[in-house]
C-alpha positions in Angstrom: 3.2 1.4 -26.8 2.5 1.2 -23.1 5.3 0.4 -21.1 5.0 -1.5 -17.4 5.4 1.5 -15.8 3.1 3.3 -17.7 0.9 0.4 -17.0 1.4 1.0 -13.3 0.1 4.4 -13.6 -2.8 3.3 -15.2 -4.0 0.4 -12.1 -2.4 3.8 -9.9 -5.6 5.7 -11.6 -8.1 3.0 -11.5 -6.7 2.2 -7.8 -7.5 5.9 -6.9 -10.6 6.2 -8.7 -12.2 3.2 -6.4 -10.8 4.9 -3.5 -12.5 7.9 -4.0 -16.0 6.4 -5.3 -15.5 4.0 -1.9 -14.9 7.3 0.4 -18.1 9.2 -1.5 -20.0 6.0 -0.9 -18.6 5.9 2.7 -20.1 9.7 3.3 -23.8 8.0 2.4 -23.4 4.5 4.3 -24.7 7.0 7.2 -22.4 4.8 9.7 -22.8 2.0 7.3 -26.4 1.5 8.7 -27.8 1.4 4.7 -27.1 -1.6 3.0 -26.2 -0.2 -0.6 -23.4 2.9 0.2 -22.1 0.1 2.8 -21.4 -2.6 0.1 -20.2 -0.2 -2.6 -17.6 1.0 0.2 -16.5 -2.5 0.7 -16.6 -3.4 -2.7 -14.5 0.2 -4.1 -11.8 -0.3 -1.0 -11.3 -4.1 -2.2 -10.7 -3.2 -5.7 -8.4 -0.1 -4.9 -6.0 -2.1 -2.7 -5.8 -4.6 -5.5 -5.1 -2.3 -7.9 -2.5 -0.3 -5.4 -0.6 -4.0 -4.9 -0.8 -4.5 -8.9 0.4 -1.0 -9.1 3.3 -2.3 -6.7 5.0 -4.2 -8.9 6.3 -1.5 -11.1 5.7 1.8 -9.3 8.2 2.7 -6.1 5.9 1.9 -2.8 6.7 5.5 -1.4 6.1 7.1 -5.0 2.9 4.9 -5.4 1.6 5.3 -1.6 2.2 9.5 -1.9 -0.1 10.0 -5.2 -2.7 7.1 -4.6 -3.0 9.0 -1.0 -2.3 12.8 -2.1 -5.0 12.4 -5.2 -7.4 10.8 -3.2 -7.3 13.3 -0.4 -7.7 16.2 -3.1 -10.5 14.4 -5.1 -12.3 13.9 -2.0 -12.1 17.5 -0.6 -13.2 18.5 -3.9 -16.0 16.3 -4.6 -16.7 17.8 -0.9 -16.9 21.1 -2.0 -18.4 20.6 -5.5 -21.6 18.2 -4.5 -21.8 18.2 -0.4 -21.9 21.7 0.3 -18.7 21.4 2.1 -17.3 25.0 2.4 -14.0 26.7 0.9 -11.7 28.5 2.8 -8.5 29.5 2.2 -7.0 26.9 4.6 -8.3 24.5 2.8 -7.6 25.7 -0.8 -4.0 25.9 0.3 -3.9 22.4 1.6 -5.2 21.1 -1.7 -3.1 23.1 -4.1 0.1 21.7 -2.1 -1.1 18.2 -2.6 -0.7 18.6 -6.1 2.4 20.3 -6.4 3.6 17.5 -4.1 2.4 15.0 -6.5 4.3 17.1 -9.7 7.4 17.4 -7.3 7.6 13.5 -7.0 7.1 13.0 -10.5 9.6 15.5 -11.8 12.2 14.2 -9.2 12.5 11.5 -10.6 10.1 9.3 -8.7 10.1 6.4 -11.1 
């Protein structure tokens, strides 16, 4: 049975999710000067912020705001290094890894 929080988390998924596809998009809008990326920016930043303010109504602002932000960030650098030929180093690696223990630490500490 899925509770209202664990519905929260869900819209906090799908919220992420078109914040990252917007951001990818965002990287091929070359300055939003093509039509297409521009729209699907738009159109993936729209339905993330609805779904962050849905996500609102059950989920802690702070606790909601540090994963939909934290996640995103790390998708984004990883879809980076994965399919843009963005380079690793250890910097960066680092940076990433403490993004997600952040996002373990808020959930284990009792962040809902």
């Amino acid at each position: 049975m899925c509770t209202l929080v664990h519905m929260g988390y869900l819209l906090l998924a799908g919220a992420i999710a078109a914040e990252v596809c917007a951001t990818t998009a965002m990287k091929y809008s070359d300055g939003f000067s093509r039509l297409w990326p521009s729209l699907l920016t738009l159109l993936g930043y729209v339905v993330s912020f609805a779904l962050l303010a849905q996500t609102l109504r059950t989920v802690a602002v702070g606790t909601a705001y540090a994963i939909w932000a934290g996640v995103g960030t790390a998708a984004i650098a990883t879809i980076g290094i994965l399919f843009l030929g963005e380079g690793m180093t250890v910097a960066k690696a680092v940076g990433i890894g403490l993004i997600i223990v952040g996002v373990v630490v808020l959930n284990l500490g009792g962040a809902h």
